[in-house]
C-alpha positions in Angstrom: 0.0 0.0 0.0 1.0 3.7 -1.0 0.4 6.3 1.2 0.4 9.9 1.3 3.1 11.5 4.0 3.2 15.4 4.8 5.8 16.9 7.1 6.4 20.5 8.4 8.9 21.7 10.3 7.9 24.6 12.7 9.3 26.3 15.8 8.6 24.8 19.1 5.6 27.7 20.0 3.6 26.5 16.9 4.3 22.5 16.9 0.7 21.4 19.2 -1.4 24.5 16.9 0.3 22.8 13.9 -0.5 19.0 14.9 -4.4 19.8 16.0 -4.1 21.2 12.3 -3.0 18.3 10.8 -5.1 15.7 12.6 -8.5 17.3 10.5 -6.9 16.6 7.1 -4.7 13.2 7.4 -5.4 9.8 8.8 -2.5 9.9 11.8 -0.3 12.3 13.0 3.3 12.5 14.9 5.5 14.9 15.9 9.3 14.8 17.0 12.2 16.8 17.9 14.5 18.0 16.1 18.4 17.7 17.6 19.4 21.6 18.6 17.8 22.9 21.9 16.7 26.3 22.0 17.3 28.2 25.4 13.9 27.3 27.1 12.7 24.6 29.6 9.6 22.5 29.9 7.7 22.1 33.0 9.9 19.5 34.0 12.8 20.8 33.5 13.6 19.1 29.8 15.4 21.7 27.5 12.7 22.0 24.7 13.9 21.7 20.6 14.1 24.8 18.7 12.0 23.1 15.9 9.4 19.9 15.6 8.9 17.7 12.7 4.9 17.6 12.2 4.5 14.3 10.1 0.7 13.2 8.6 0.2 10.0 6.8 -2.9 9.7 4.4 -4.5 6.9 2.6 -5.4 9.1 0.1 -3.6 12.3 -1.5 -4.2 16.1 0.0 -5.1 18.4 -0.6 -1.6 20.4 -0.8 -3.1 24.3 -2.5 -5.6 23.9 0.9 -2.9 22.9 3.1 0.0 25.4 2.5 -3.6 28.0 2.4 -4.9 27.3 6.3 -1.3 26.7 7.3 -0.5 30.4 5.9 -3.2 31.9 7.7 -2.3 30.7 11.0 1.5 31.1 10.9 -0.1 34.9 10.2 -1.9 34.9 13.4 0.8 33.3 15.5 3.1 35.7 13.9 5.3 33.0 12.6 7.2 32.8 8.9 4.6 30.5 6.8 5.2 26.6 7.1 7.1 24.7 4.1 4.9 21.8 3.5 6.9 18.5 2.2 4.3 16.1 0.5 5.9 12.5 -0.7 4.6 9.6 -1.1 5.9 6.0 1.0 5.3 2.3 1.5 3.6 1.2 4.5 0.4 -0.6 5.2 0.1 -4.2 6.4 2.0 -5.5 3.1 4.9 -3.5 4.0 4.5 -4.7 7.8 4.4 -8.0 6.8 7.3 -8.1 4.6 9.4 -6.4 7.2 8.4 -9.0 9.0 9.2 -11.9 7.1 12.9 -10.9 7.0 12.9 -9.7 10.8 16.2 -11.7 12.1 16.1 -13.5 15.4 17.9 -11.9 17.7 19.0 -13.0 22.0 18.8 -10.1 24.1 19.2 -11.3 27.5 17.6 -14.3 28.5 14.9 -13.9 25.9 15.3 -15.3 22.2 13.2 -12.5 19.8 11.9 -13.4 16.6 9.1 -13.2 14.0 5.8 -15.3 13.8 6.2 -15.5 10.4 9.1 -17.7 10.5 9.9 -21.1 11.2 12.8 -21.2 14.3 14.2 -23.3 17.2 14.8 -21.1 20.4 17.9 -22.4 21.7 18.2 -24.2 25.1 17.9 -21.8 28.2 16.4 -19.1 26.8 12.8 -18.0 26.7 11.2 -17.3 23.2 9.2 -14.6 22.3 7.2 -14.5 19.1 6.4 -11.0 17.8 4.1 -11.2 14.6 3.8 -7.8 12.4 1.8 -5.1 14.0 0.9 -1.7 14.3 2.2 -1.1 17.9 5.5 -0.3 18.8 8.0 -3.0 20.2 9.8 -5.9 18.4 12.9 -6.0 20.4 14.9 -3.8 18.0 15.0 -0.7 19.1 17.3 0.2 21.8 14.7 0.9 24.7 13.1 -2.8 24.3 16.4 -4.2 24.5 17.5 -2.0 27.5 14.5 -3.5 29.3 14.7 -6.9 28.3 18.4 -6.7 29.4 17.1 -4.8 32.8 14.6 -7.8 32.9 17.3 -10.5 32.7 19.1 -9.3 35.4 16.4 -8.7 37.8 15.5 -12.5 36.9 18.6 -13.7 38.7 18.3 -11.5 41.7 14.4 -11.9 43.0 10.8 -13.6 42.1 8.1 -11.6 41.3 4.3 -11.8 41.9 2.5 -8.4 40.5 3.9 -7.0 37.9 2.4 -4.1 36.1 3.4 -3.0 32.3 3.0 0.0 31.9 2.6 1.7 28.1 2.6 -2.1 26.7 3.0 -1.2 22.7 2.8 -4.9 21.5 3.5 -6.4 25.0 6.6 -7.6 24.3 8.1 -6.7 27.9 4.3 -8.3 29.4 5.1 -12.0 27.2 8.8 -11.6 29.1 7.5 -10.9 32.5 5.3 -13.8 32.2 7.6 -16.4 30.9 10.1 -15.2 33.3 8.0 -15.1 36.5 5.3 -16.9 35.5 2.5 -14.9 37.1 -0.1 -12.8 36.2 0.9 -9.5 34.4 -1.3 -6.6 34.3 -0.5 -4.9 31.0 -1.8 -1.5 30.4 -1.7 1.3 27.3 -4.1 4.7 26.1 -3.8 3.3 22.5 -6.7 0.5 21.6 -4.7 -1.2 18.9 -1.9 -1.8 21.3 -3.9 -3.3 23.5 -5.6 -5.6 20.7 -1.9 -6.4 19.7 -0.6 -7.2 23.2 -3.3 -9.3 23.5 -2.7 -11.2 20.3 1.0 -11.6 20.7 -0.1 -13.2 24.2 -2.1 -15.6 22.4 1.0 -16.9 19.5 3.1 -17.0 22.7 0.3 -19.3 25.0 0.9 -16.2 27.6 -3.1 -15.2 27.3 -3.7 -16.9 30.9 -1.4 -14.9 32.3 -1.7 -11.4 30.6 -4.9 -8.8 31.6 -4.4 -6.2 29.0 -6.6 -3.1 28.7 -6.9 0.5 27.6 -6.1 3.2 30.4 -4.8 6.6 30.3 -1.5 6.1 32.9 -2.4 5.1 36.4 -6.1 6.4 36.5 -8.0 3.6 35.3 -10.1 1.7 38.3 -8.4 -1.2 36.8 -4.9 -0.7 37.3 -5.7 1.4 40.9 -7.6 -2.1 41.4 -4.9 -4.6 40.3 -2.1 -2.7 42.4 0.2 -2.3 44.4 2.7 -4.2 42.4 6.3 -5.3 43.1 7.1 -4.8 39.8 6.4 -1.6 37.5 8.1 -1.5 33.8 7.4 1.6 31.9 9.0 1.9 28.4 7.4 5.5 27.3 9.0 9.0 26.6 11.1 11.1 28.6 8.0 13.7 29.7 5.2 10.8 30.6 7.7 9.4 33.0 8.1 12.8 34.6 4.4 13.2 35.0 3.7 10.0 36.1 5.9 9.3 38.9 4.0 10.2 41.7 1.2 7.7 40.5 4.1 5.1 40.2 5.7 5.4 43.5 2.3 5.5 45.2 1.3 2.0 42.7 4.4 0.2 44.0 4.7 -2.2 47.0 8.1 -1.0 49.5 11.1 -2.1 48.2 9.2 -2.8 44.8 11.3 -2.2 41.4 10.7 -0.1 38.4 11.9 0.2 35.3 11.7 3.3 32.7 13.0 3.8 29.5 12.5 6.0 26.0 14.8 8.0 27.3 18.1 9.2 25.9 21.0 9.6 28.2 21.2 13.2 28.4 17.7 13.1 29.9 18.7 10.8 32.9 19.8 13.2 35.6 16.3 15.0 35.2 14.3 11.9 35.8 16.3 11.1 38.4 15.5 14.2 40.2 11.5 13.3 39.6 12.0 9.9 41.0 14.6 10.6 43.8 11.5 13.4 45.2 9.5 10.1 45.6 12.0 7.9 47.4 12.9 5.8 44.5 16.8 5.4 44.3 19.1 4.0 41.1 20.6 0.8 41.6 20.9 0.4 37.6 21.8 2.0 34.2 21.8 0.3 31.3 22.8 3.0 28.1 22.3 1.3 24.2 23.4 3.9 21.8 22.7 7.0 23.9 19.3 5.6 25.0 18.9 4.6 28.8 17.1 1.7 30.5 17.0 3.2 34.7 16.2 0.7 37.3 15.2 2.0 40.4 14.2 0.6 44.0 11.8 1.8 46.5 
């Protein structure tokens, strides 16, 4: 399948106006930072880009005249220069997933052997396999975060057992299937996107872990569910950099004393600043595991 792509590039002030722009003309939309910082700080104390990348993907072509039109009018009201509009065209769809997918290697991170449902394999003696099949929600093992918590995971495994586990942000519940085959208990596995929970739920299933894994839509901690399921002794969070900021208090208040949580989607240069968040709620650093300046933080209550 072909599909339509549109990215802008705007300053900082602009980049939400500019995605709730976006979101009435294309199918999905993302934004991301680009690398220089500017001079100013969020409200957590995260140095903020100078400029976003505003990226929508459409099933059919825009309407570019009607874009670059609106998108002039309110760079004039926001007293911005106007907005460049890049419009390509890229593969993607579930063809392109599942090819991907086909030629996804195997890979051993840890304990855990990683590798695609679409291919025949043997997982080798001693560790525990994890089939991933081709989905829309983020987490094969590949990118560095995954693997920073699958190596955070493997450790853990040799030092203590764990009864309630909570996965927090579960994308295609890679880090859930883990828990489970590690531990085997019950894992609670939580996300605000319904297709990652339909995923996580799926992958459960190919990997006989659908016993063991409650998944379920919630926006961070506030679902009755997870205030339900809780505390836990166990807390894995792979997000972003700015969720785990805002919800650490929720965290610390989920877990059981002397519990352990892991966060990630973080780069390096963001560690000292979640630190800070977590330290204010008694949770201390006994690990650091960095893959290509992105870091995996375990911390203890």
């Amino acid at each position: 399948m072909r599909l339509w792509r549109v990215r802008i590039t705007v300053p900082h002030q602009v980049a939400e106006t500019t995605v709730a722009f976006l979101e009435d003309h294309m199918d999905t939309v993302s934004w991301f930072e680009c690398d220089i910082m500017s001079n100013e700080i969020d409200a957590n104390g995260f140095p903020i880009a100078e400029e976003f990348i505003v990226e929508g993907l459409s099933k059919t072509i825009p309407n570019q005249a009607q874009l670059e039109a609106e998108l002039a009018v309110i760079s004039t009201l926001l007293g911005a220069s106007p907005f460049p509009i890049i419009l390509d065209q890229i593969d993607g769809g579930a063809d392109w997933l599942t090819a991907s997918w086909h030629n996804f290697p195997p890979r051993t991170i840890g304990r855990y052997y990683v590798y695609s449902g679409y291919t025949e394999t043997t997982v080798p003696s001693g560790l525990n396999g994890i089939k991933i099949t081709a989905a829309t929600a983020f987490g094969s093992g590949e990118h560095e975060t995954t693997k920073g918590c699958l190596l955070s995971l493997s450790k853990l495994s040799k030092m203590r057992t764990i009864h309630k586990p909570l996965d927090m942000g579960c994308g295609s519940g890679i880090l859930a299937i883990a828990i489970a085959k590690t531990w085997n208990c019950p894992v609670i596995a939580a996300d605000n996107d319904g297709e990652s929970v339909r995923v996580t739920k799926q992958n459960s299933i190919l990997n006989n872990c659908q016993k063991y894994i409650h998944a379920f839509k919630s926006h961070g901690f506030n679902s009755e569910k997870v205030k339900s399921s809780g505390p836990f002794d166990l807390i894995v969070a792979n997000i972003l950099a700015r969720p785990l900021c805002q919800i650490a208090v929720d965290a610390a208040e989920a877990l059981k004393p002397n519990g352990i949580i892991i966060l990630s989607g973080l780069l390096e240069r963001q560690v000292q600043q979640i630190l800070r968040v977590y330290h204010m709620q008694k949770l201390h650093l006994i690990q650091k595991t960095v893959i290509n300046n992105w870091a995996t933080l375990t911390l203890k209550k």
